[in-house]
C-alpha positions in Angstrom: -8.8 6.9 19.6 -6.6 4.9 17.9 -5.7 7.4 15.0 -4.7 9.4 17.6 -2.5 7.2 19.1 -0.6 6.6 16.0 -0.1 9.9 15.1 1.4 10.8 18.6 3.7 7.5 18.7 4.8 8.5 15.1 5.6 12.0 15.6 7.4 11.1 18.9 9.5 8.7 17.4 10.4 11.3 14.8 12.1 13.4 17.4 14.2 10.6 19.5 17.7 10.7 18.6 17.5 6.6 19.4 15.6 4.0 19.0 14.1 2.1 21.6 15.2 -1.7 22.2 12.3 -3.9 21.4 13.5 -6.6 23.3 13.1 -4.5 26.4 9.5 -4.0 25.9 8.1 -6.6 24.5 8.4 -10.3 22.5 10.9 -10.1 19.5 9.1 -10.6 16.7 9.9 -13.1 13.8 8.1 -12.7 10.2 8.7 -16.1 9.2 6.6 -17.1 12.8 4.1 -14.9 13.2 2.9 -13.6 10.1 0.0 -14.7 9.1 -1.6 -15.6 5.2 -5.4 -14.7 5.1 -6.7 -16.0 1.4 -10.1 -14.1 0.9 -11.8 -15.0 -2.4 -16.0 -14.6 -3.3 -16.3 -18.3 -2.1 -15.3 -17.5 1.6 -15.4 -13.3 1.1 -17.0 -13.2 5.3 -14.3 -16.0 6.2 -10.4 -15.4 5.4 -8.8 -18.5 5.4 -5.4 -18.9 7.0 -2.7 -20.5 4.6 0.2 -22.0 5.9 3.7 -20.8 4.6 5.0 -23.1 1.6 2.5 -25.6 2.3 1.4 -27.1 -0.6 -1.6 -29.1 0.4 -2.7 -26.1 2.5 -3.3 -23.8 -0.3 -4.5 -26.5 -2.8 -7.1 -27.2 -0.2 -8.2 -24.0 -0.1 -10.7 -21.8 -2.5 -7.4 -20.3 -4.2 -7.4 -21.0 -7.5 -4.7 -20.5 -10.0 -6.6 -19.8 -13.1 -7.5 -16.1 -11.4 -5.5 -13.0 -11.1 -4.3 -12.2 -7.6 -4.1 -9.4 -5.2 -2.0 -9.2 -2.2 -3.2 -6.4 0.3 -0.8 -5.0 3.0 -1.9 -3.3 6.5 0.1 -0.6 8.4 1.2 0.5 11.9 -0.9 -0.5 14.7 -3.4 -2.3 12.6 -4.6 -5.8 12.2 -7.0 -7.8 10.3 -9.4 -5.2 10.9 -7.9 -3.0 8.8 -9.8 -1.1 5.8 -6.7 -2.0 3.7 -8.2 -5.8 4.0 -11.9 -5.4 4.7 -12.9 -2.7 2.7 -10.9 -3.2 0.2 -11.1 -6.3 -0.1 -14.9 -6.2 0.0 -14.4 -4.2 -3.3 -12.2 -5.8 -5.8 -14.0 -9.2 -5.2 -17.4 -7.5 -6.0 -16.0 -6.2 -9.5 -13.2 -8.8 -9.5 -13.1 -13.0 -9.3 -9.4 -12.4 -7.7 -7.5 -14.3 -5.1 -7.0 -12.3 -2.6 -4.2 -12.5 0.1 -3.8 -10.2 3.3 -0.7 -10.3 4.9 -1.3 -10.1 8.6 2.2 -8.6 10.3 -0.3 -7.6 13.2 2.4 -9.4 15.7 4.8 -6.7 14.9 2.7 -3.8 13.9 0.7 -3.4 17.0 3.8 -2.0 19.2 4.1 1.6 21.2 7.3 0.9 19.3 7.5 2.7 16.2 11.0 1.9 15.3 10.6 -1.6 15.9 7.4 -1.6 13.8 9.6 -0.2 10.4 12.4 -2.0 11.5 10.2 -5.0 10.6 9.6 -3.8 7.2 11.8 -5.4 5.4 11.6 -9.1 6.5 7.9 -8.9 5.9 8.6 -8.0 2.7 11.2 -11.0 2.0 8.7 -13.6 4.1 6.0 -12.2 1.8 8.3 -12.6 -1.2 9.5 -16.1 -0.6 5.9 -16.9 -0.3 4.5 -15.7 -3.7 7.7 -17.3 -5.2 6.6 -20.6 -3.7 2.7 -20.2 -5.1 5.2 -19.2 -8.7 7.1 -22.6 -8.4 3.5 -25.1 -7.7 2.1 -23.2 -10.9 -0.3 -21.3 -8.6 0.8 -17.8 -9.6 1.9 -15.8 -13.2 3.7 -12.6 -11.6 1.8 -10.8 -15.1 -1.4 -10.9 -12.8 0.0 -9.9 -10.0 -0.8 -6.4 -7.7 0.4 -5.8 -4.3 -0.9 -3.0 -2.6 0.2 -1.7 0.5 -0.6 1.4 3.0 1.7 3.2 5.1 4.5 0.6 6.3 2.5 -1.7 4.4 3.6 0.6 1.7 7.3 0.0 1.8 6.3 -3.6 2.4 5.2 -3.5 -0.8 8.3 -2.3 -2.2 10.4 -5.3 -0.3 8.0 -7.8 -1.8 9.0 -6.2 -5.4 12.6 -6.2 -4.3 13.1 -9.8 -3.2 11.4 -12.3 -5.6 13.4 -14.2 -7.5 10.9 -16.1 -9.7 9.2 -13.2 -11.5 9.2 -9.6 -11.4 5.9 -8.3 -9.6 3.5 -6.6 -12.5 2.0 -3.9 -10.4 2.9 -2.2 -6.7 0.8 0.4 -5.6 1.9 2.3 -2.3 -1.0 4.2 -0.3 0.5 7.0 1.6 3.7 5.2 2.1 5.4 6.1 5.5 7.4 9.2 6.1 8.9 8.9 9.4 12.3 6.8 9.2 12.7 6.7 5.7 14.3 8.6 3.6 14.2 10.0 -0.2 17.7 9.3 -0.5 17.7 5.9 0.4 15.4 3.3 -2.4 17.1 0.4 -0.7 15.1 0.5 2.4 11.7 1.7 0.9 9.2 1.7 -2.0 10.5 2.8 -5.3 10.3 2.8 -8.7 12.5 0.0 -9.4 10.3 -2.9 -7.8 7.7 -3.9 -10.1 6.9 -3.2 -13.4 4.9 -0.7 -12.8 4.5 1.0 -9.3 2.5 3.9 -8.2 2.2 5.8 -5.4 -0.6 8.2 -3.9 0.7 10.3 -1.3 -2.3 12.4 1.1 -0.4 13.2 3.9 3.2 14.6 2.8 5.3 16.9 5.4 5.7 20.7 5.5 7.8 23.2 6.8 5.5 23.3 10.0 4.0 19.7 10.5 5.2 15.9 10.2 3.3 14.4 8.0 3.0 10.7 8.4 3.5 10.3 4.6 6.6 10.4 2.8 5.3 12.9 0.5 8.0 12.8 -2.7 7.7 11.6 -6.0 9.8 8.0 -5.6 7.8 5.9 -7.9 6.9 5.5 -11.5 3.6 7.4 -10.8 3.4 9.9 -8.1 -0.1 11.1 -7.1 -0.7 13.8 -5.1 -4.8 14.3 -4.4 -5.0 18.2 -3.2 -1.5 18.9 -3.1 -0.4 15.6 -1.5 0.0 17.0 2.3 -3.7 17.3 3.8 -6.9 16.3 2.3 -10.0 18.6 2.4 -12.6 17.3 5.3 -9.7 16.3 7.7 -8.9 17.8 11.0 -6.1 15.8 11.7 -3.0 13.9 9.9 -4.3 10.2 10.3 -7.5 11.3 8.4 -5.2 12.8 5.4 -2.8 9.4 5.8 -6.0 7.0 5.7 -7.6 9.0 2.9 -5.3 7.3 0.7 -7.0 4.3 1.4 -10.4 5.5 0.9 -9.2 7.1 -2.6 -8.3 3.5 -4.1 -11.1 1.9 -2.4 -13.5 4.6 -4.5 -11.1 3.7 -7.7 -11.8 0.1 -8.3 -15.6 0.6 -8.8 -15.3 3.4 -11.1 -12.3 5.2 -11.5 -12.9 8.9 -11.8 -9.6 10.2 -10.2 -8.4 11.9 -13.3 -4.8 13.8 -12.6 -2.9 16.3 -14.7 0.7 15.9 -14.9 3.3 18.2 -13.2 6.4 19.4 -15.2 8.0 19.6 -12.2 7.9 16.7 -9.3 8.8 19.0 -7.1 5.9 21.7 -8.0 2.7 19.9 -7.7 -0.1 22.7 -7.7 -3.3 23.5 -9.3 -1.8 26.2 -11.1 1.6 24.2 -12.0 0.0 20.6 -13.0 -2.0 21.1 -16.4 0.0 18.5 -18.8 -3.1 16.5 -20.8 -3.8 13.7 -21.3 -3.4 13.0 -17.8 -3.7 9.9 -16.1 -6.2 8.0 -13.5 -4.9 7.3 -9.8 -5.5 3.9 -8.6 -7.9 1.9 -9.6 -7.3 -1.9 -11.0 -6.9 -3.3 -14.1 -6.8 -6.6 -15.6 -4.6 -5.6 -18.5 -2.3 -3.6 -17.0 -2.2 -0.8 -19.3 -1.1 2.1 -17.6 1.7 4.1 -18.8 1.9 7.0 -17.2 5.1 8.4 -15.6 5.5 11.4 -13.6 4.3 13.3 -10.6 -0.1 14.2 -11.1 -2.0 16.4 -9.4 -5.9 16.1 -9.2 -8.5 17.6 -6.6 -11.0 15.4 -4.5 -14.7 16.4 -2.5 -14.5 16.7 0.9 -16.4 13.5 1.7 -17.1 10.6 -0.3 -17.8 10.1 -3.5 -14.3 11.6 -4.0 -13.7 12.0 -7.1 -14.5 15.2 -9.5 -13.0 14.0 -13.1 -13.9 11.9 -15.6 -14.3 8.3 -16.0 -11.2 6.0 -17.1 -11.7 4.8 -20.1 -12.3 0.6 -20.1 
C-alpha cells in the first residue's frame, strides 16, 4: 500500500504547476535536528546505534572503528529505518564485509504527502551528511579512499550532495539506485547526482520515463557509469513503477554476494538496447569492492530474470 502511495504522490506532484508550502501542512523540517546517524557494524548488526552529530566521545564509544572501510547507506521518499536500502542491505555487506556502516535516517522529512518538500530537502541532507563524514575525516576515524555512499531514489541525489560538499576528501565511490526523476533535471548537475562527485560514481537506473508513463527514475546517463538493467524503464516481473524503481535496490543487494550483473557497453548513451549495446569487455553493475578498481565509463546495458536470483552473466572477476 505504500508503494502505491508513493507512486500516486510522485506523479501528482509531477503535474502541479506549484509547489505546496510545507509550512502549511506540517513541521518544518531541519537536517541538522532531525536527522538521525544509525552506525550498524557485525558487533551490533540487530541493534543500530544512534551517533550523535560531531560528537566525539559518542562515536569513539561506539562499535565504529577506524581501521575498517565504511559504507554510508541512504533511504528515499516516504521511507524510514525500515527501509531495504538499510536492512537488507545492510544485512549483506556486513556478512561478506567487516565495514562500518552508517544509515542516514532523513525519515523526519521523507515521510511527507509533500513531495516537493521531501526533494527540496535533498540537499541539506546531503551537506549535514557531509559535514559529518568530514568531522569522522578530522578525529582520524575516516580515509575518504574507503569510502562508498550509496543512495536510492532521493537518497540518490543525496548521495551526490554528500560528494559535492566535503571539504576534507573527495568521496572514493557514489553509487545512485534509481535516482529520482520527478523535479530534477538533466540539465541541471548542481542540484542532483552526477558524475563530478566522487571519484568514481555509478548509477543504475530501473525505472526511466517514456513518451507515455512517468517514471519515478531519472532515467539518463548522468554519471560516470550508467546502468540500465532491461532497457532502464521497467523491469521484467513488475506490474507497477515502484516495483521497477525498488528493483534497483534489489539488483545491488544480489551484487555484493556475487556479482554476476555483467553489462555491454552502449556507443551511444542515448541508444541503450539489446541490439545497440554489444561493446566487450563490458563491465559489472554494482557490487562492492575493497580496491576500488572499476574503470568503466559509459552507458551498459545487461538483461535480468524475472525474480530473484537476477542476474544472467558471468561472475566478476576477484
Amino acid at each position: 500500500m505504500k508503494a502505491v502511495l508513493a507512486l500516486l504522490l510522485i506523479q501528482i506532484a509531477c503535474v502541479l504547476s506549484t509547489p505546496v508550502d510545507e509550512g502549511q501542512i506540517e513541521p518544518l523540517f531541519d537536517a541538522y535536528r532531525d536527522t538521525r546517524l544509525l552506525l550498524i557494524t557485525r558487533q551490533n548488526l540487530n541493534n543500530p546505534i544512534q551517533v550523535l552529530f560531531r560528537n566525539a566521545d559518542s562515536i569513539r564509544n561506539s562499535p565504529y572503528n577506524p581501521n575498517r572501510p565504511t559504507r554510508v547507506l541512504i533511504h528515499g521518499f516516504l521511507e524510514d529505518d525500515s527501509a531495504d536500502i538499510k536492512v537488507e542491505t545492510a544485512a549483506e555487506l556486513l556478512r561478506y564485509y567487516d565495514f562500518n556502516v552508517l544509515f542516514i535516517d532523513w525519515s523526519e522529512g521523507s515521510r511527507t504527502i509533500n513531495y516537493f518538500a521531501a526533494a527540496g530537502r535533498v540537499p541539506t541532507v546531503g551537506s549535514f551528511t557531509a559535514s559529518y563524514l568530514d568531522f569522522l575525516h578530522e578525529i582520524q576515524f575516516l580515509d575518504f579512499n574507503r569510502l562508498s555512499v550509496i543512495g536510492f531514489s532521493l537518497g540518490a541525489h543525496i548521495a551526490g550532495h554528500v560528494g559535492k560538499n566535503v571539504r576534507r576528501g573527495r568521496i572514493q565511490h557514489i553509487i545512485g539506485l534509481d535516482p529520482a526523476g520527478p523535479l530534477f533535471s538533466v540539465r541541471s548537475p548542481e542540484g542532483r547526482i552526477d558524475a563530478g562527485d566522487g571519484v568514481y560514481v555509478e548509477c543504475i537506473h530501473t525505472n526511466g520515463p517514456t513518451l507515455a508513463i512517468i517514471g519515478l527514475g531519472i532515467g539518463a546517463a548522468i554519471c560516470d557509469a550508467d546502468y540500465f538493467p532491461n532497457g532502464g524503464q521497467s523491469q521484467p516481473g513488475c506490474l507497477l513503477n515502484t516495483c521497477s524503481h525498488s528493483r534497483a535496490v534489489d539488483f545491488y543487494v544480489e551484487s555484493i554476494a556475487n556479482n554476476r550483473f555483467h553489462a555491454l557497453g552502449c556507443p551511444d548513451p542515448n541508444d541503450v538496447s539489446s541490439r545497440r549495446c554489444l561493446i566487450y569487455p563490458g563491465e559489472w553493475m554494482g557490487g562492492d569492492n575493497l580496491n576500488f578498481n572499476k574503470s568503466g565509463r559509459g552507458s551498459f546495458y545487461l538483461e535480468t530474470n524475472r525474480s530473484s536470483p537476477f542476474a544472467r552473466g558471468t561472475t566478476r572477476p576477484q
